[in-house]
N, C-alpha and C positions, 0 to 999 in steps of 0.2 A: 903375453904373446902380442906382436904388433901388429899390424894394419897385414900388411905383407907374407908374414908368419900365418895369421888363420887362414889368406886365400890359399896360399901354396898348401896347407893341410890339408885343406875341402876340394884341392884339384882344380881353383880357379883362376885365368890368367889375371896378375895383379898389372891393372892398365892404372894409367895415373887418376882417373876419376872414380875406379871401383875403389883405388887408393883414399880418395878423399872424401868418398861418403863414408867409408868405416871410420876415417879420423874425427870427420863431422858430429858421428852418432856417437863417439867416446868423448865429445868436447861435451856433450850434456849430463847434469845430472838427473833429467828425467826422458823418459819415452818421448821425444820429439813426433808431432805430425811431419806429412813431409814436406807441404811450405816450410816449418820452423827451419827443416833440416836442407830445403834448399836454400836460402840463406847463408847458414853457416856453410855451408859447400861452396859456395859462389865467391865466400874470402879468398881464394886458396883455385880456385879450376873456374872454368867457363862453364855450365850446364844447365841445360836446357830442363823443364818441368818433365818432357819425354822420357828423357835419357836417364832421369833421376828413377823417376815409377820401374822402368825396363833393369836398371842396376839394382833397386831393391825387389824386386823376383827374381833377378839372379840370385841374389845374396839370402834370401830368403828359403829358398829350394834348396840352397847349398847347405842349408843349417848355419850360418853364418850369423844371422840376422833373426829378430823375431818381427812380425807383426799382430797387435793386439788392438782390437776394438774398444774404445776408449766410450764413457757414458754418455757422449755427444754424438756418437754415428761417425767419427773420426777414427781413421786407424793413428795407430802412433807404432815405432817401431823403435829396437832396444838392440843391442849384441847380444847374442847369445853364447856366453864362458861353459866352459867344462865344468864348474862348480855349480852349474845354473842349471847344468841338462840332468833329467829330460823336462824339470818339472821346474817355474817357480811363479810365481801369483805376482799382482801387480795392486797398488790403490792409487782409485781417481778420484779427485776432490773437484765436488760438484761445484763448490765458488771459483777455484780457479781454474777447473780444466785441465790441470798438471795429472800426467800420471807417470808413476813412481813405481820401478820396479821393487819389490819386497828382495830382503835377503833369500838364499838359495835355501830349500829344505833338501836334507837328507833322503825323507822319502818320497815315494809316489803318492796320490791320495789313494787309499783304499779303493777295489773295484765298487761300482755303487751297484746297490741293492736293485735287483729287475731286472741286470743286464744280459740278455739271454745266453742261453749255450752257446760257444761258438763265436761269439760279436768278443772284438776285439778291438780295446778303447788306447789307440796310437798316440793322442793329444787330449790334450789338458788344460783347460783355458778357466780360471781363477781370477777375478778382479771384484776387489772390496770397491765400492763405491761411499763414499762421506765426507769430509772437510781435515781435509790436511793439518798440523799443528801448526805452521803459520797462518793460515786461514782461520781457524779457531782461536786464536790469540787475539785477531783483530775483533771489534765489535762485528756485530750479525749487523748487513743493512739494514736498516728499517727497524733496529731493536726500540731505538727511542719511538719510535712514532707511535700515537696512542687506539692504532690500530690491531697493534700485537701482530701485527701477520708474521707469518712464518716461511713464505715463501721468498727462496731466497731472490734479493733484488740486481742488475747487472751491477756491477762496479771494476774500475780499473784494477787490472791486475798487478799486482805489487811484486809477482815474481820475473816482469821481462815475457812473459810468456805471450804470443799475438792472441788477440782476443776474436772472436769468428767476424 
């Protein structure tokens, strides 16, 4: 379904910028922040940081869009496919700050154990936290150093991804 096709589904008027932030977040293969995805917006429409935040609440409320809180206190936001509702997890790789939506599961997770009579669990927010397999390929910073630390050290990002 295109850019045009989801709003017209979700009931929303498809203006040329609500147009270009869905094309924007379908130009990535991971969860963009929304600096990353202002940017990519800005090739393509004139928009303002305002106007960006106010379109994804729309799109967002619409079911259109997800927003998910990434292991730096960053949201990142993703489209949300019919294959993908209601449920699907995400991983964020602590060296590069990419997060990556997982493939769609079939099911919902199980209700969790304690949840009381009554309470009724709408959303479902899943994010593995670790090192990516490009990130793991390259050496750990600081592997050589004869410190052994194991915290991981900054380095340039090798995926394009802005660094904070």
């Amino acid at each position: 379904m295109n850019a045009r096709e989801q709003l017209d589904a979700h009931g929303v008027e498809a203006t040329p910028r609500r147009l270009a932030v869905l094309e924007g977040l379908a130009a990535f293969p991971h969860a963009p922040t929304a600096p990353e995805l202002l940017e990519e917006v800005r090739k393509t429409v004139h928009l303002d940081k305002v106007t960006l935040y106010r379109t994804l609440d729309l799109l967002v409320e619409a079911g259109i869009v997800g927003r998910h809180p990434g292991g730096d206190g960053l949201l990142r936001y993703c489209l949300v496919h019919e294959e993908t509702r209601p449920f699907h997890a995400h991983f964020y790789c602590t060296r590069c700050r990419r997060m990556s939506c997982l493939p769609a599961t079939s099911t919902i997770p199980p209700r969790p154990e304690g949840l009381a009579e009554g309470m009724t669990a709408e959303r479902v927010e899943v994010r593995f936290d670790g090192i990516c397999n490009h990130c793991g390929d390259a050496p750990s910073p600081g592997s050589d150093s004869p410190s052994g630390s194991t915290t991981p050290a900054r380095r340039p990002d090798t995926h394009g991804a802005p660094r904070p």
